[in-house]
N, C-alpha and C positions, 0 to 999 in steps of 0.2 A: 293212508296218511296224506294229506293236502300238499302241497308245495307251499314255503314260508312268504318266496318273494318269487317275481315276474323272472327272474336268472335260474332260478332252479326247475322251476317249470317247463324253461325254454331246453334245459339242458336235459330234462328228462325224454321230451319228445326228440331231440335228435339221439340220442341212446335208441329209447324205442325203433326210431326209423331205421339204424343201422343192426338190430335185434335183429329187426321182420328183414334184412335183407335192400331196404328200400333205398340205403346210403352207404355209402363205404364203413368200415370201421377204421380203418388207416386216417379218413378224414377227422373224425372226432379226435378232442381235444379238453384237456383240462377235467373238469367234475363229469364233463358226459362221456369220457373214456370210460374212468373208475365205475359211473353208474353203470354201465353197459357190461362192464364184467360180474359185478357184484348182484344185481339186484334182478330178480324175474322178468319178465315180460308184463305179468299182473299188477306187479309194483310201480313198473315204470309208466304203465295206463294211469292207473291210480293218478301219481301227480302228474305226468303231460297233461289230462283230463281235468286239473285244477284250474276254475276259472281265476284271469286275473284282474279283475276289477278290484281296487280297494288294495292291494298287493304292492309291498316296495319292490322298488328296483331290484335291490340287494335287499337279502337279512342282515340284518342288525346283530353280531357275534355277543353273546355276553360272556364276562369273566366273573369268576368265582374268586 
């Protein structure tokens, strides 16, 4: 699954980093705490690995 915007992308690769051991996990913070507990190593390539050309900032939330 891709990364929506350029903030979730970013927050996937520092998840990943502190994964592989490469960053602290005490440092992380906010969506790349919870990514980092929740989601594989596979998954977090997946989006880190989303290019972000053409990507907002931020996603856009919609309401039902």
């Amino acid at each position: 699954m891709p990364a929506k915007s350029k903030a979730q992308q970013k927050a996937a690769g520092a998840a990943l980093a502190a994964k592989r051991g490469d960053a602290k996990i005490s440092e992380l913070k906010g969506a790349s705490k919870s990514m980092e507990k929740s989601m594989s190593e596979r998954q977090l390539e997946e989006l880190a690995a989303t290019k972000r050309k053409g990507k907002p900032d931020h996603a856009v939330e919609k309401k039902a």
